[in-house]
N, C-alpha and C positions, 0 to 999 in steps of 0.2 A: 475570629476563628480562622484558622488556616486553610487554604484549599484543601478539597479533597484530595485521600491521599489516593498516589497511582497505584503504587505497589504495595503488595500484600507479602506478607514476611516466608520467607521463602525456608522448607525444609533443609536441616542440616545429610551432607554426606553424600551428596550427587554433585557432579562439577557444571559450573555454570557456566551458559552459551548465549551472546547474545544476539539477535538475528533480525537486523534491518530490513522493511521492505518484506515483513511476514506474513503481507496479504498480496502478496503477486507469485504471481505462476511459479519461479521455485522455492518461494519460501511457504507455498502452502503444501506441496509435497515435501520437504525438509524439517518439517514440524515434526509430522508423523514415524519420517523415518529416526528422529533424535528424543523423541520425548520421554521414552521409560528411563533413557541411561543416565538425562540430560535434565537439568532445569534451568527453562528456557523464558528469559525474558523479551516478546515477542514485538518490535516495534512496529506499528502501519500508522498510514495515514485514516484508513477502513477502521472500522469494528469487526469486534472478531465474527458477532454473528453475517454479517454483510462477507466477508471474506469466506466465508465457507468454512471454517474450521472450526473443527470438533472442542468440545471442553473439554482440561485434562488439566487435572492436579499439578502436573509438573509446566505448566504453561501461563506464564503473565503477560497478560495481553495491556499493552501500554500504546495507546492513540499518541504518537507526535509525528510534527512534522520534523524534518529532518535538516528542512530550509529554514528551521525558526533556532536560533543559535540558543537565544536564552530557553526556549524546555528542552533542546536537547540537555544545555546543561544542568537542570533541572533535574531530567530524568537520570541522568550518570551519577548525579549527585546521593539521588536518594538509591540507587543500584549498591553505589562505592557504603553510603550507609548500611547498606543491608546483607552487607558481606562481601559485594565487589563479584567480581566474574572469571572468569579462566578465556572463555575465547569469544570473541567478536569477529560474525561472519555478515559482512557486508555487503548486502544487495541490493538495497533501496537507488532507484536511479528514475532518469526523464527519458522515453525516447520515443518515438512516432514516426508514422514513416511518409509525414508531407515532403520532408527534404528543406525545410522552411529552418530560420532560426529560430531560437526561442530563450525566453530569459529564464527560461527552467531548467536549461541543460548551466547556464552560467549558475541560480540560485540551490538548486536539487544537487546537481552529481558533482560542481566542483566545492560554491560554498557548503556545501551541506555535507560531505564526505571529509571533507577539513574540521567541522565542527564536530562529529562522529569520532576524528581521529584526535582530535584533542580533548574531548569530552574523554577518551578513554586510557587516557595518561594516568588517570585517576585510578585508574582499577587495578592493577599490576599485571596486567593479563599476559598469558603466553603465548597466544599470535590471533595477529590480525589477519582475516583473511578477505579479500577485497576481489570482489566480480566484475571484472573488466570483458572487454570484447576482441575475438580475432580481429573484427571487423577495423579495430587503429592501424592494422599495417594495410598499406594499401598493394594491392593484387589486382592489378591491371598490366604487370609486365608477363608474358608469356613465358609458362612453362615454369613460374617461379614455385617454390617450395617454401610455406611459413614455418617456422618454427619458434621456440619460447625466445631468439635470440632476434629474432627480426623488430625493425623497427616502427616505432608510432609514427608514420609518417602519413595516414588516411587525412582527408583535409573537412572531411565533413562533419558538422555540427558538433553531431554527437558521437563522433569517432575523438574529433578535439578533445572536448571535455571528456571523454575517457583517459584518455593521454594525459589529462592536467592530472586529474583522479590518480593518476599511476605513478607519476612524478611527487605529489603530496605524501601518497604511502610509501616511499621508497625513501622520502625524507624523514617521515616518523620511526622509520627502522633503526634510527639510533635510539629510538624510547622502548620499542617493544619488537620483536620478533614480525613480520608480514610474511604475505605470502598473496603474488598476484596470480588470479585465475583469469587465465583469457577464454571464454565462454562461443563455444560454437553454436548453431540454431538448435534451441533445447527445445525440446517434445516430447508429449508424452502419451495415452497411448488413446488420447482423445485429441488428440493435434497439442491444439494450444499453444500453436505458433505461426503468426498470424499470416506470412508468403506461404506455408505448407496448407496451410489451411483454404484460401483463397484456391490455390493449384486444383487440391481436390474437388472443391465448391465447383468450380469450373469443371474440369476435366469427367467429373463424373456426374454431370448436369445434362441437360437437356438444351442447351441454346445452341446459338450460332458459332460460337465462340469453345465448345467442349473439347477438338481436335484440332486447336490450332497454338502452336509454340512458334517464339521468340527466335527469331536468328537461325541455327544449327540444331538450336537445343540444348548444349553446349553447358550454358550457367550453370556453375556447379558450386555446392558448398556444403562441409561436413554437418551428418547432423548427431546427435547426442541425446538418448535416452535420457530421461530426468532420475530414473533411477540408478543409472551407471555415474550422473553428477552426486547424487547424494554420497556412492560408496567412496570417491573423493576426495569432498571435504571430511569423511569421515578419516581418511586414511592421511591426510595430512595433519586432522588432530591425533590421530593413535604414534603416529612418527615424530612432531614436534620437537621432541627433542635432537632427534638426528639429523635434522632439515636447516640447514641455511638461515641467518638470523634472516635473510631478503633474498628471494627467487620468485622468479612465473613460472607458472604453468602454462599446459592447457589442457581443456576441458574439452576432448575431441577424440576421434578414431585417425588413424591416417588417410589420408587420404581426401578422396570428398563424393559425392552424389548428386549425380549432373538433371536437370527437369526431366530428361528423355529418359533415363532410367527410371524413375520414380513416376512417371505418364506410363508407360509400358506394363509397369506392374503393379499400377492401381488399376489400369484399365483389364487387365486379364484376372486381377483379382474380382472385378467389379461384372463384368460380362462375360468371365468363362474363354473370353477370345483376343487375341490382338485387335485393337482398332489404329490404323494407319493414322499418325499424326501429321500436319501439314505445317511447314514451314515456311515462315513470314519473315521478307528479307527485315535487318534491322532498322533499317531508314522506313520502311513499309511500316514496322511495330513502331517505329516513335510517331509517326504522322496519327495512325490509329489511338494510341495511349495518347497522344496530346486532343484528337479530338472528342474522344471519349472525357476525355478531363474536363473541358470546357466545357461541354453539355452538361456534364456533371454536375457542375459548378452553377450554371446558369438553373437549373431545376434543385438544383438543394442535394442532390444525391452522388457526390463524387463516386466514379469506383476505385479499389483498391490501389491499382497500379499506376503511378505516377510517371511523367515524362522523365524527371530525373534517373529513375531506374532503370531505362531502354541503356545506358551507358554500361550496366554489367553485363549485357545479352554476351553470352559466350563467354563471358571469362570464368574464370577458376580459381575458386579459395581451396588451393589443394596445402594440407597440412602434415608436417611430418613430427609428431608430438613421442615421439618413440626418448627426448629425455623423459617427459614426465609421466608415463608408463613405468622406468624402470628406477627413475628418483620416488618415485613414490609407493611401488610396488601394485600399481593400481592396472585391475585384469579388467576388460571391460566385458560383459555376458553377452556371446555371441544374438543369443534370442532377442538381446533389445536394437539390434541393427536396426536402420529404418529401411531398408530392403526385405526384413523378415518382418519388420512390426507393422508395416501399412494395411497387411492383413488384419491387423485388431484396430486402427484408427476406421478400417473402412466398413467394418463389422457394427464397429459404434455407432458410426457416421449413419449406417442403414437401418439397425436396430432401436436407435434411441436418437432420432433425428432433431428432436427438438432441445434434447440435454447437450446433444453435439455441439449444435449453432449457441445455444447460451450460454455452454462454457469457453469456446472461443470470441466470441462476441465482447463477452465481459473480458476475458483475459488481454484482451486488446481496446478495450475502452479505460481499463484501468489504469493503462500506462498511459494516455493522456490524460487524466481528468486529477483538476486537483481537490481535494476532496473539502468541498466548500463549508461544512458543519465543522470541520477544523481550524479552517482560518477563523468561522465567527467566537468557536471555543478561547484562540490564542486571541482575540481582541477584547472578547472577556473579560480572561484574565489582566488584562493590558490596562484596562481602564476600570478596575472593581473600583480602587482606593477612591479615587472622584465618584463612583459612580453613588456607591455606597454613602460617601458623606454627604452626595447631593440629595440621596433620598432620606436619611436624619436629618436633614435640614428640611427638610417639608414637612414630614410625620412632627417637627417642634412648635409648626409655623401656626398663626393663627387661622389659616385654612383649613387645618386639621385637628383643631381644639378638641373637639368632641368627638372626631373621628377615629385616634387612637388615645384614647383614656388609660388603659394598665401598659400600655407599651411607654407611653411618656414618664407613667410613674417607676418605669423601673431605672436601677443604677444605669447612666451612658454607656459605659463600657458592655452593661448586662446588655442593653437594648443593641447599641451597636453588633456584637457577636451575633445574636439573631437572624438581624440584616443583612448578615455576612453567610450566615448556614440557608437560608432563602438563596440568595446569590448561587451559591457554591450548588444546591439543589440542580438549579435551572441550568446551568453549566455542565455538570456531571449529563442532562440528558442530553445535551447539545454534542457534549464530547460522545460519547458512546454510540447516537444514534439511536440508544435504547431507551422509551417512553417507562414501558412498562417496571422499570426498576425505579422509576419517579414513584411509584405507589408507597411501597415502603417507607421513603422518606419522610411523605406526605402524611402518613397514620401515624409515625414518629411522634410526627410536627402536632398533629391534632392530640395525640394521648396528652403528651406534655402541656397544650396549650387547656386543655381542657383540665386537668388537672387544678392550674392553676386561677380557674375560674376565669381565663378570656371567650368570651364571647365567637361565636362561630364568628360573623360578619368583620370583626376585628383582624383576625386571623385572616379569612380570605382578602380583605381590604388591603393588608398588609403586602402580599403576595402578588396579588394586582398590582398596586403603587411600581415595588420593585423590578416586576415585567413592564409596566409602563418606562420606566426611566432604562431600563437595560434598551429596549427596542428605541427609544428617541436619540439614545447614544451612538447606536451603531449605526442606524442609518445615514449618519453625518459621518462616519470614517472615512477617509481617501481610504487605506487600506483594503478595507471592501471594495466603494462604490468605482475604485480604478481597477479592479479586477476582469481579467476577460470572458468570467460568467457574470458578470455585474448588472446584468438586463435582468436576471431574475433574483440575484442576491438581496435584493429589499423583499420579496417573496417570501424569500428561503428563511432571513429576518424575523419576520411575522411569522411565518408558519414556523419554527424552530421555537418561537418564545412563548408567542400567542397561547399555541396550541400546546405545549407542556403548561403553562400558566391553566389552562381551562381544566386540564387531567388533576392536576393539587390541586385546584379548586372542588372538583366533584369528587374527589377523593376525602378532603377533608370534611366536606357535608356531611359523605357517605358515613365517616367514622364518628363525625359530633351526636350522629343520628343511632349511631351501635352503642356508643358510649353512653348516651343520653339516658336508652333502652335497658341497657345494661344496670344503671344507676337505679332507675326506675325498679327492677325487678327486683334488686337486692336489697335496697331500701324503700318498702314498699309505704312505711310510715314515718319515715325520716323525709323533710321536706328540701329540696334541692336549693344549695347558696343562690 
């Protein structure tokens, strides 16, 4: 039997979008605002319940990883089957803000965006659109002015590997249409952005530390409602055809908003009054941010600000984005300024204190974390064929003689296919994250086996066996056990198998036990095989 399949067959007469990266901060506001006009094939590395986003008819929620080349092309494959797409809008990326490298920025945003772009050769789409960052031009010369024509010349991490990112889409623009967005600090009207976020945490706190800024104060960088991002990408697919087979943008106001502006009127938003902020030279903030890091460090609890970041005190990401204003006809609503909107971030922040902190919490855990029920999903799939034939070779063996009696007596191929929808069961929860849809399968699994006269113990033994050899296989992966959550991935292992394994078990009891009842009642004098 073939794996489960991903996709579900999609309505005709709505044009098709597809949207990488559907469970981080703008692709879960970009669902919402695209989904009636739009059917939308939704990729994360999350489930869609875990990512917060609503069900809706016109939304296919597809779990890959993006750093895994073969289901990316898997998933393209069966897209391009099922009618193919119109536009691909690109957001899935790695970034964090240790300042550290990481093989995520090289495996995530440059292989993984190359795999996205060549996976999509396939579809015949009419533009690519790719979310890049201001942040590749570097703005440390005074007084400088970015705009769509300045260059990727930032030298860090993951400013590179955006640059690479940008270089790869501008080369695939002999195949299809692009279109690069360079992305300023997007928020929305809960923060959910992780330095805006920290500033207020601070500035409208209670410590030592509530009235004290960096340098002058100085730092400044534009920031960008989520909802003025959505109108956008919207306005770039409505114009498509009049737009450049290859251009940037950017995704910004002019200008930019310095900490002392955004400190002044959160703080009069939050007390009714000005509070005097004090100013800490910048050699003074790097000795403080380095010792605060190190304490951090030594206790387990870093705080947010890192010594590498003391090097922007006082500079300016000032932006003059006024081509892609009037290339794209795009008016940005004054109401979502972040000078006008701090008032409702701070509103939230006071009203609903705990939804605050969880929604930015998470929104900034999830651009680090790689989502480990994924990786065990793709090693799975990676080793079913051995796995599969290793457990028919023991259900044949003489250990097992009397152990599976109607499973041996059936055709191989009939028997094998079985083995393989068991498999594909335990997988499906592993992928999704979701137990509770294991039920179904499982009463499936029991109707038919009962039918056929196997025996409940049969049936669960079987089920057993197969979780046994899934779990002694994985734990032996480099794959996994090289991982840099890998302390707890033999855990995650057992609890992922074990414990879907125990739910089909007591599931199928439950149903041999309805079924049984069932039989019983209807055939009250007919005597059971």
């Amino acid at each position: 039997m073939a794996d489960e399949k991903i996709l579900k067959k999609r309505p005709s007469g709505l044009p098709v979008l597809i949207v990488t990266g559907a469970s981080g901060f703008i692709g879960r506001y970009l669902l919402p605002y695209f989904y009636n006009d739009y059917y939308i094939y939704a990729l994360a590395r999350s489930s869609q319940k875990y990512a917060g986003i609503e069900m809706h008819k016109n939304i296919n929620w597809v779990r890959v990883d993006i750093g895994e080349k073969k289901s990316v092309e898997k998933v393209f494959t069966d897209i391009a089957q099922n009618g193919g797409a119109d536009y691909v809008i690109h957001l899935a990326g790695y970034y964090d803000f240790d300042g550290k490298d990481s093989k995520e920025y090289e495996r995530t945003n440059i292989k993984g965006t190359n795999y996205i772009l060549e996976s999509s050769k396939m579809l015949n789409i009419k533009r690519f659109i790719f979310a890049s960052s201001l942040t590749v031009t570097q703005f440390k010369e005074p007084g400088l002015i970015i705009n769509e024509q300045s260059p990727c010349d930032a030298s860090f991490n993951y400013a590179v590997s955006k640059k690479k990112g940008e270089e790869l889409v501008k080369k695939y623009s002999d195949d299809f249409p692009v279109a690069i967005i360079r992305l300023a600090a997007i928020f929305s009207d809960w923060c959910e952005y992780g330095p805006l976020y920290y500033f207020l945490k601070t500035w409208l706190g209670k410590n030592w530390r509530s009235n004290i800024l960096a340098g002058k104060g100085e730092s400044a960088v534009p920031y960008l409602h989520v909802k003025n991002l959505n109108t956008l990408f919207d306005n770039i697919i409505q114009h498509t055809k009049e737009l450049p087979k290859y251009d940037i943008y950017i995704a910004s106001p002019d200008g930019c908003t310095s900490q002392k502006e955004l400190y002044d009127i959160a703080v009069r938003y939050n007390l009714g009054r000005q509070k005097k902020p004090l100013f800490f030279p910048k050699w003074f903030s790097y000795l403080g941010v380095l010792f605060l890091d190190r304490a951090g460090s030594i206790i387990g609890k870093r705080p947010f600000e890192r010594p590498w970041m003391i090097q922007y005190v006082d500079l300016k990401l000032n932006v003059d984005a006024s081509y892609t204003h009037k290339k794209l006809n795009w008016d940005l609503r004054p109401r979502f300024d972040i000078r006008r909107r701090l008032l409702f971030l701070i509103e939230h922040m006071k009203s609903a204190p705990y939804e605050w902190h969880r929604k930015n919490l998470e929104s900034i855990d999830r651009r680090k974390k790689i989502n480990p029920n994924l990786k065990i999903y793709n090693a799975m799939s990676a080793v079913e064929e051995p796995v599969a034939a290793q457990i028919l070779d023991a259900m044949y063996s003489d250990e097992y003689n009397t152990r599976f009696k109607k499973y041996r007596a059936l055709k191989f191929d009939i028997h094998k296919e079985r083995i393989v929808f068991i498999y594909s069961m335990i997988k499906t929860a592993v992928r999704t994250g979701d137990r509770i849809h294991i039920l179904s399968y499982a009463r499936n699994l029991a109707s038919e086996r009962y039918k056929e006269g196997f025996d409940l113990s049969e049936v669960s033994d079987a089920v057993q066996l197969v979780g046994d050899y899934i779990v002694k296989t994985l734990i032996k992966l480099p794959e996994l056990t090289e991982l840099p959550e890998s302390l707890d991935m033999d855990q995650r292992i057992y609890d992922g198998i074990t414990l879907t394994i125990q739910l089909i078990v007591d599931e199928l009891e439950d149903s041999f036990d309805r079924l049984y009842m069932k039989h019983v009642l209807s055939n009250k004098n007919e005597p059971l095989n």
